[in-house]
Phi, psi and omega in degrees: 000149230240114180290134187278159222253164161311311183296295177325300196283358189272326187326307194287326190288326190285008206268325186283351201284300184314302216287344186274327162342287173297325193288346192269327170330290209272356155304300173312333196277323168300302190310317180266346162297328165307315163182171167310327190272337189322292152355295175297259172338315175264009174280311164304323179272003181248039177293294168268063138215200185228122177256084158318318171256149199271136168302172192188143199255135169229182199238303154260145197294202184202168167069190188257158199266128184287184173253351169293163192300338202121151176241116162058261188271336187263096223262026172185180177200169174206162180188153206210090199218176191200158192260142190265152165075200186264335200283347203059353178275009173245163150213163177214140194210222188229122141238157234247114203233116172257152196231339185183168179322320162215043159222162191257071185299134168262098183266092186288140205218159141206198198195000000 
């Protein structure tokens, strides 16, 4: 097997720089269509995790009901998550944010 060259690696890395790029890109544009606050509102409940993935407005959660109040527009949450690796101390899921009466943002997260 062949080592990869610098040029490969500044390649693979800007190609992941883009790719989280779009996704936070095509996150914001949800965020704000849902409200002015949203933003804001979704810094705080994904503060200790990592949103790997583009967000998706769904119609029902998944998973347990959290015991917090809620962050701001997002007036409940629920998650629905398993542990990743060996040590068992990471994880990763979804969690399920409401914003109105029957829709749902879904945040794929880990941590």
């Amino acid at each position: 097997m062949d080592n990869i060259t610098e040029a490969q690696y500044k390649e693979a890395f800007d190609a992941q720089v883009q790719y989280e790029n779009s996704i936070a890109e095509f996150n914001w544009k949800i965020l704000y269509s849902i409200s002015s606050t949203a933003v804001d509102d979704f810094t705080v409940l994904t503060k200790e995790c990592n949103v790997y993935d583009k967000v998706e407005i769904v119609e029902e959660p998944a998973g347990e009901p959290e015991s917090e109040d809620g962050y701001g527009v997002f007036t409940s949450t629920q998650v629905d998550q398993w542990s990743v690796g060996m040590s068992g101390d990471s994880f990763q899921g979804n969690i399920y944010a409401k914003f109105s009466e029957r829709k749902w943002l879904r945040i794929p997260y880990e941590c």
